[in-house]
N, C-alpha and C positions, 0 to 999 in steps of 0.2 A: 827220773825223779820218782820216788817212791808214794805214794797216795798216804798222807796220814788217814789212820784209821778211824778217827772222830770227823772225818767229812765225808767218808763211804755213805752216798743214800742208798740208808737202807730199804724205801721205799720201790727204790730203781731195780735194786738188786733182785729185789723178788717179783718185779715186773719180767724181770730178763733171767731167771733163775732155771727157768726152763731148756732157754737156748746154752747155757752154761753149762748146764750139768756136764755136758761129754768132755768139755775140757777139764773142770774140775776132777770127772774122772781119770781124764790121763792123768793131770797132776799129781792126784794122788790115789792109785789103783786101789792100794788096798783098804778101802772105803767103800761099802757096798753100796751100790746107787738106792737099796731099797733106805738103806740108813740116809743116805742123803734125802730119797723123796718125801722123809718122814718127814722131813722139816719142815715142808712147803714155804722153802724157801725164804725164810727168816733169817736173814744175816748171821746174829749171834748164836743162833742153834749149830748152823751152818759152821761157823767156825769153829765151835764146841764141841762137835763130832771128829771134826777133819783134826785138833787138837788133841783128841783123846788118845786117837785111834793111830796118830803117826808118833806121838809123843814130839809134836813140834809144839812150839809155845803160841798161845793166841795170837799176840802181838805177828806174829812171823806171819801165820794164816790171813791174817786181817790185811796184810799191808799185799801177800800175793792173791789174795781174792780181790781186790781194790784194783789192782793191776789189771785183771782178766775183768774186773769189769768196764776200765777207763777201754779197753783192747778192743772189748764187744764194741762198747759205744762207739768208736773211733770206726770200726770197720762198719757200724750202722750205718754213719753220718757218711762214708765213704759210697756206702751202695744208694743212697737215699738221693744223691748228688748225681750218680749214673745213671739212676732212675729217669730221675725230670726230664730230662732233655727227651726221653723214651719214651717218656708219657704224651707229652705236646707234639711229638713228631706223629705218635699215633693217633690223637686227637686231631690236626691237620689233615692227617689221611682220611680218619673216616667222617669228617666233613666234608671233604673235597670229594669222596666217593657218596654222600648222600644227596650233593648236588648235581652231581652228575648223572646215577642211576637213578633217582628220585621220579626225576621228568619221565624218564624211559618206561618206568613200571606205571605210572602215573597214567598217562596217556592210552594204554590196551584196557585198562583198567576202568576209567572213564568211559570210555567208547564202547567194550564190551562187558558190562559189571556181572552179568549173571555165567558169563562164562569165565570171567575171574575168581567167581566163586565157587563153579564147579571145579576147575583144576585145582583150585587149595584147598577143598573136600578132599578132594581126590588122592590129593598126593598126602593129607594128613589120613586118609584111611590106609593107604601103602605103607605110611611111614609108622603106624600102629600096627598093623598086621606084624610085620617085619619085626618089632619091636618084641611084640608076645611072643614070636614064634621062636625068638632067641631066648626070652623068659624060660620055655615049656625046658627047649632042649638043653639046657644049663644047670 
């Protein structure tokens, strides 16, 4: 089903205008992307350029831009779904690893404070040395 072009948000579309560009390029190549980024991404610009320049009719752009954008959304809401699960399973983890290593660091730490805080001088002056000396040679 075809996207009428009077419910295209155009709001949306120039939220997402950026991730589009390269298919709108494939679509339609011979359209230079500097003319596309003129638009910043304002729907009707957007279709007025892509209309000029292929000699297809607005209606026709309006209804296949509409498309790529319901496409984008659809594979958003897709990756955003594969996400979560990814998200909690990593939050889980580094809960259950800050419960655990917690104590561990916790405890040398307490017991010996001023030699906790020589070694983490220590290893942040190593880890600045090391850091400049890739600066210099770079």
């Amino acid at each position: 089903m075809e996207p009428d072009p009077s419910t295209i948000n155009h709001e949306r579309f120039r939220e997402r205008f950026e991730a589009l560009l390269p298919t709108i390029q494939r679509e339609w190549p011979q359209v230079a992307r500097e003319t596309l980024e003129a638009t910043r991404g304002s729907f009707d610009d957007v279709v007025a350029v892509i209309a000029e320049q292929t000699g297809r009719t607005a209606t026709g752009v309006q209804h296949q831009l509409g498309e790529l954008l319901q496409v984008a959304t659809k594979q958003t809401r897709h990756l955003a779904d594969q996400i979560g699960p990814l998200e909690e399973q990593l939050e889980h983890l580094l809960d259950e690893l800050n419960s655990s290593l917690r104590p561990r660091i916790e405890k040398p730490v307490r017991e010996r404070p001023l030699l906790a805080l020589g070694v983490a001088a220590g290893v942040g002056m190593i880890a600045g040395l090391l850091l400049a000396s890739g600066r210099r040679s770079a």
